[in-house]
C-alpha positions as CSV (number, residue, x, y, z in Angstrom):
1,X,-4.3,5.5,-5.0
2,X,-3.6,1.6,-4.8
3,X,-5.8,-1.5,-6.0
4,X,-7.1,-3.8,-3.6
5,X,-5.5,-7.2,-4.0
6,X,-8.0,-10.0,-2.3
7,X,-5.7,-11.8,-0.2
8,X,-4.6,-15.5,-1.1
9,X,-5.4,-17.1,2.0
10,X,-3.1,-17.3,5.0
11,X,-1.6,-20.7,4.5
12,X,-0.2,-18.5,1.2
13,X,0.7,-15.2,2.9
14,X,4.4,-15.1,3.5
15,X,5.4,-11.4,4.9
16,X,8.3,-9.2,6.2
17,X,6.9,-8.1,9.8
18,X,5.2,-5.2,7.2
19,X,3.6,-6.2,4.3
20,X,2.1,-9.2,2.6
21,X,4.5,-10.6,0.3
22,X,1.8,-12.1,-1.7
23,X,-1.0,-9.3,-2.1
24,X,0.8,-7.0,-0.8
25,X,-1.1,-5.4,1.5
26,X,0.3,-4.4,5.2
27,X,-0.4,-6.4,8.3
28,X,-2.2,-3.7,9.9
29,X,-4.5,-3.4,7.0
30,X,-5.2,-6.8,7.0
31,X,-5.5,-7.1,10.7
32,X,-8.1,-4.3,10.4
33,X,-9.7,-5.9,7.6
34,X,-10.2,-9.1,9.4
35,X,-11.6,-7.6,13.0
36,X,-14.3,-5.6,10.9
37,X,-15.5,-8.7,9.3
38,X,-15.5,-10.9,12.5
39,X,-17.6,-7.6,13.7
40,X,-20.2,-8.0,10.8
41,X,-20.2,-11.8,11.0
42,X,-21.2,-11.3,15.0
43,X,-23.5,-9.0,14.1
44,X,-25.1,-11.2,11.7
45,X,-25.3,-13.8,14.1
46,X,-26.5,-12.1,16.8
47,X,-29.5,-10.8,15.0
48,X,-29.9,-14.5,13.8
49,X,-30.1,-13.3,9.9
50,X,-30.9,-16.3,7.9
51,X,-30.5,-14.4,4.5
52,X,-26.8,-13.5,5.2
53,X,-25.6,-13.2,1.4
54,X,-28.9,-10.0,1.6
55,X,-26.9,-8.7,4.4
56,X,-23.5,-8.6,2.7
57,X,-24.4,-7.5,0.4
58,X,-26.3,-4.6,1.5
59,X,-23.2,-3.6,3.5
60,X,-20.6,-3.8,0.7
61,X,-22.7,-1.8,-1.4
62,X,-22.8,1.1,1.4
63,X,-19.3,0.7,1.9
64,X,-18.6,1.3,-1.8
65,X,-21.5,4.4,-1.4
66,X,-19.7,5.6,1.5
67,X,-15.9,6.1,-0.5
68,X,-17.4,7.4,-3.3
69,X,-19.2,10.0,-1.6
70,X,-15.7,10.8,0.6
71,X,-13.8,11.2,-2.1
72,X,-16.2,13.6,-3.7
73,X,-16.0,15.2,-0.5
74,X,-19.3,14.7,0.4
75,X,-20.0,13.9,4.2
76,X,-23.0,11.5,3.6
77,X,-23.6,9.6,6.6
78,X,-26.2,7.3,5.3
């Protein structure tokens, strides 16, 4: 497994068509990364949430849920 390095920001992101030089991460990971949060952020706006920290929350606690039950090998879908 690998640790999760936040990235820096992309003014400091310098790459090699691959990879991040900076947090090291690949560009399709952070590509991926990005759509799924401009997903959530649409979401959020679309449904007008006013208490969007409540929201974020809520979904990076199921996120961390959801891995921890698929590495168990659980198939939780909640």
């Amino acid at each position: 497994m690998s640790l999760f390095k936040p990235c820096a920001g992309k003014t400091a992101c310098r790459d090699d068509n691959v990879n991040c030089l900076v947090c090291g991460r690949s560009l399709e990971a952070i590509e991926a990364t990005r759509r799924l949060i401009d997903g959530l952020a649409e979401l959020a706006m679309s449904q007008g949430y006013d208490n969007v920290d409540e929201f974020a929350g809520y979904v990076a606690a199921k996120v961390v849920k959801k891995v921890r039950h698929r590495r168990d090998g659980s198939s939780s879908t909640d």
